[in-house]
N, C-alpha and C positions, 0 to 999 in steps of 0.2 A: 531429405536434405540434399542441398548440391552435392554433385561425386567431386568438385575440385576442394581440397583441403583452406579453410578459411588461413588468410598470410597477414594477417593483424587483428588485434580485439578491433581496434577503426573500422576495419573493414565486415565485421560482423553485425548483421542487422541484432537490436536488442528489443527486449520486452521487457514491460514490468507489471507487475499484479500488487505490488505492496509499494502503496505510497499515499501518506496523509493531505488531501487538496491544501489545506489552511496552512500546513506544514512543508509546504514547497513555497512558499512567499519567502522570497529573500530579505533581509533587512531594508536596501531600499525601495522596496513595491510597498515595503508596512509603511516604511515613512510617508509616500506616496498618496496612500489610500489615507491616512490619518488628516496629511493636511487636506485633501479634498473633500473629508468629510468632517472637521472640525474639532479630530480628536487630540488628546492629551497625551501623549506614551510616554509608560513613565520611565525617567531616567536609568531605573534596573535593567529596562529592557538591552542594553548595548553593549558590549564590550570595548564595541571599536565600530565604525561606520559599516563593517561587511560582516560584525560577528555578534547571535543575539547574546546574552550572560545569562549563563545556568551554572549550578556547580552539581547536584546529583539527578535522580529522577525526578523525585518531588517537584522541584525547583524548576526542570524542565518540562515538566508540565504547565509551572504557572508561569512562565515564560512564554509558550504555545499559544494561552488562554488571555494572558494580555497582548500577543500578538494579534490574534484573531479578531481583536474585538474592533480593530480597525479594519475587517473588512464586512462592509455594513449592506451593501445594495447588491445586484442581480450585477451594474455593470464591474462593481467591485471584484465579484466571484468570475466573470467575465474576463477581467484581466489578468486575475492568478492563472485564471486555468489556462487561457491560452498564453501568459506567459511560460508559464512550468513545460507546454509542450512543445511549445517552439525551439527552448534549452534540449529538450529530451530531442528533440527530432536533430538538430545542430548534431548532438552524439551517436547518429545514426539509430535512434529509436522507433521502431515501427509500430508500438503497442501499449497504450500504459492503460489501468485500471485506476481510477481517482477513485479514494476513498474520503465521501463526503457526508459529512454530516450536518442532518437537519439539527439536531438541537444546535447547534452555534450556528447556524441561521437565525432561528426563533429567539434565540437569545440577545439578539441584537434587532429582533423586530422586524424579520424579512418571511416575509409568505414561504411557503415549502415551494410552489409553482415557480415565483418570480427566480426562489434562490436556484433549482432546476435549470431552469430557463436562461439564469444566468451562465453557469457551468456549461448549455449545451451549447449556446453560444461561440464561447471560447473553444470547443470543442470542433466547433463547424468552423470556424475562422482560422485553428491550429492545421486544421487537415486540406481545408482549401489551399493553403497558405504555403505551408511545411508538409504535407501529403502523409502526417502522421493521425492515427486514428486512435481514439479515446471512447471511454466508456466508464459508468458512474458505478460506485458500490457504495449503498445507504449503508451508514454507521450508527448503530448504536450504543451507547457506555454504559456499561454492566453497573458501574458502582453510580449511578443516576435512578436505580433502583428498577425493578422485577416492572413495575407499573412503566415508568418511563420506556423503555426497551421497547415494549409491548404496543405501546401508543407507537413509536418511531416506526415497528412496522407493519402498524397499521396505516400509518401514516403513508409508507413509503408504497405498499401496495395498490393502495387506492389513488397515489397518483400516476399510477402505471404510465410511467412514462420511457420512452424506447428505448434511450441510454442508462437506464438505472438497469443493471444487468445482473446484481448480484447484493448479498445483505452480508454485514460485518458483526460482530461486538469486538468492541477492546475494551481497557479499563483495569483496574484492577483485578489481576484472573485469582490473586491466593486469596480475599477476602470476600468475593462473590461465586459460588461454586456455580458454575456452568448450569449442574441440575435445575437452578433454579429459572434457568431461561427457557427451557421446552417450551411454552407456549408461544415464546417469542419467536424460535425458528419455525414450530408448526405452520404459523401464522404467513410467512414470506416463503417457506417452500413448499407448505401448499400451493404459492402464486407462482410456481415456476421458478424463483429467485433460485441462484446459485448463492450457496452459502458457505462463508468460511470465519473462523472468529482465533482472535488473540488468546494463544499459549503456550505452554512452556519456554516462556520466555523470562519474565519474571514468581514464577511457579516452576514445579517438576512436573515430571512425567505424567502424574497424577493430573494435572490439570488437562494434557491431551486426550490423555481416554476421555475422560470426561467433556469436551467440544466434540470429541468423536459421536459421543452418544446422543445428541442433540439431533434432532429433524434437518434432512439435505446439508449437512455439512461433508466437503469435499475435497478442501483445504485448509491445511491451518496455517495462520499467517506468526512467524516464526517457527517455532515447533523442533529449535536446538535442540530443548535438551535433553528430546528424548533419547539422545546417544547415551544417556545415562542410565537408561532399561531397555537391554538387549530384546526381551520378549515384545516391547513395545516398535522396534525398533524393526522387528523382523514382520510383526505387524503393520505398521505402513506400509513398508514394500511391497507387502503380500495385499495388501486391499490397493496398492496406487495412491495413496494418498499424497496431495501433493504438500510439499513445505515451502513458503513465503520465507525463504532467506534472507535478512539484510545482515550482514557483515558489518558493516560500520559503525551502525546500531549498535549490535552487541558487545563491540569492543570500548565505545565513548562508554556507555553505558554498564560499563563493567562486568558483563557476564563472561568474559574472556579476559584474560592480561593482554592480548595481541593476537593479530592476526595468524600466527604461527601457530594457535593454540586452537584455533576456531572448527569446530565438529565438521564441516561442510566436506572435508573428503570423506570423512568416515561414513557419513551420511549418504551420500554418493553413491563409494563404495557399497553398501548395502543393497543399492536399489531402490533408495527411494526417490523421485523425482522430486526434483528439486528447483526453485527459481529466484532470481535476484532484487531484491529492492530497494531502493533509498531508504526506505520510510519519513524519515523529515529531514530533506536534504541538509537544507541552508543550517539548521542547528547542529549537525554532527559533520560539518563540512566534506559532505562529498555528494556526488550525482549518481545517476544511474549509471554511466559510461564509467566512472572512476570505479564502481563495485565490480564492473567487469573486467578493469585491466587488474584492482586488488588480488581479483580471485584466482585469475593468471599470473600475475608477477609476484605476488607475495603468497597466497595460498598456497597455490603448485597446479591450478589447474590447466590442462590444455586447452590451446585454441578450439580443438572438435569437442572438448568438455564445453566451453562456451557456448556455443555452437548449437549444441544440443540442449541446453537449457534454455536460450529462448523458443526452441523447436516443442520444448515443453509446457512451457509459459502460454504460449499460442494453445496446445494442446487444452491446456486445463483452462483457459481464458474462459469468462461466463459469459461471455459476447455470443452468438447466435453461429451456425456452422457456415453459411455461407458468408460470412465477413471472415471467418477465419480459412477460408479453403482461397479467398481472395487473398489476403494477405501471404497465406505464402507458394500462391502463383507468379504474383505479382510481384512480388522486391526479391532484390540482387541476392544471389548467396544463401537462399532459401529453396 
């Protein structure tokens, strides 16, 4: 890290590991992409011109899944991505990890290559552009079933393509037990994939061991609550594991009453390493810059607590060592 003390979250380079591609489309890109390709959106989708309409989780999922479906081709994915990272980069973001997924490509009838292709696109035009650098994580949804998973990464391996850098699952974590995806992570970190999946987010503790227990898992992306088992608790820190924190997330979404209430010092405190995410910006209204001024003006953390969390972010990134030894040669305050 620099030896001069960071003197604004602004002025802090950030990173991110946890963020849904489809789920960073603001309301107007979806309108956007709709009328350019001929679609219908239906009226549920809005609240208001900048805000989608959900009322719980459920609901914001199928909000998500009628958003998405307006984004149909290569230059489509093309536009979200390098719009999402040119916002990111505007907030002084040096790093984000896109979490993309093939089945909502396929499901709207786009090659796995072309929708790739599209994403790296925007990828190469964000960094040109805005000097910020990006990197793909294949997603797959547990509750798509043990078969589907399997196929995505098979799917995702065999397109070994340079910026897919890493493999996911979300989905439903309490009604899908982890166990049942072994073969699913066998299969990508046999291929080298850095891997991390959705828990203890909507599940307990019980849900983290168990992602733990899964083939190259390294991170898990939320992974609150496990402040609710101490021995689990002292086991992350003690293995490194890292936690995909999004604050905003868990509080829209009701795992916390408020920000005041949210595990992320105690977490901390403990030692486990820790990093910040959007995850679906535009529907929980905030960015990756507003999670880190949150986590200092309302959480309690300091600027060098900032500081060091993208220093970690970078650390645990599934990006290759020499892009990341670049990165933090390279930018201010690093």
């Amino acid at each position: 890290m620099s030896p001069d003390p960071p003197t604004s979250v602004a002025a802090i380079p950030k990173a991110e590991l946890h963020v849904h591609l489809e789920g960073t489309a603001t309301p107007a890109l979806i309108r956007r992409l709709a009328a350019r390709n001929g679609i219908a959106l239906p009226d549920r989708l809005f609240a208001d011109d900048d805000t989608f309409a959900w009322v719980d989780f459920l609901d914001f999922l199928r909000a998500y899944d009628d958003a998405a479906t307006a984004i149909r081709t290569a230059q489509d994915y093309r536009d979200v991505t390098y719009e999402y990272l040119a916002s990111c980069a505007a907030e002084g973001t040096i790093y984000v990890e896109l979490i993309a997924s093939l089945d909502h490509g396929a499901k709207v009838g786009l090659d796995d290559a072309e929708h790739l292709a599209g994403i790296a696109q925007g990828i190469d035009d964000a960094q040109a552009e805005h000097g910020i650098v990006g990197r793909i994580i294949s997603s797959a949804v547990r509750n798509f079933g043990v078969a589907d998973c399997e196929d995505v990464a098979r799917r995702t391996v065999a397109l070994d393509h340079p910026y897919v850098v890493g493999f996911n699952m979300a989905g439903d974590e309490a009604n899908y037990p982890a166990a049942d995806y072994e073969r699913t992570f066998e299969i990508v970190a046999e291929a080298g994939l850095g891997c991390s999946v959705h828990a203890g987010e909507h599940a307990g503790p019980e849900s983290i061991r168990a992602a733990l227990a899964l083939p190259g898992v390294r991170r898990i992306s939320h992974g609150v609550r496990a402040v609710e088992d101490p021995s689990l608790v002292a086991e992350l820190a003690q293995r490194g594991i890292v936690l995909e924190v999004c604050p905003t997330s868990n509080v829209v979404l009701g795992l916390y009453p408020g920000y005041e209430d949210h595990p992320l010092p105690s977490l901390m405190g403990a030692g486990i390493p820790v990093t910040l995410g959007s995850d679906d910006p535009p529907y929980f209204g905030t960015t990756i810059g507003r999670e880190y001024e949150l986590a200092h003006e309302v959480i309690g953390l300091d600027l060098e607590d900032l500081q060091d969390i993208t220093e970690t972010a970078l650390n645990a990134a599934f990006a290759g060592p020499d892009l990341m030894v670049n990165l933090h040669d390279h930018r201010p305050g690093m």
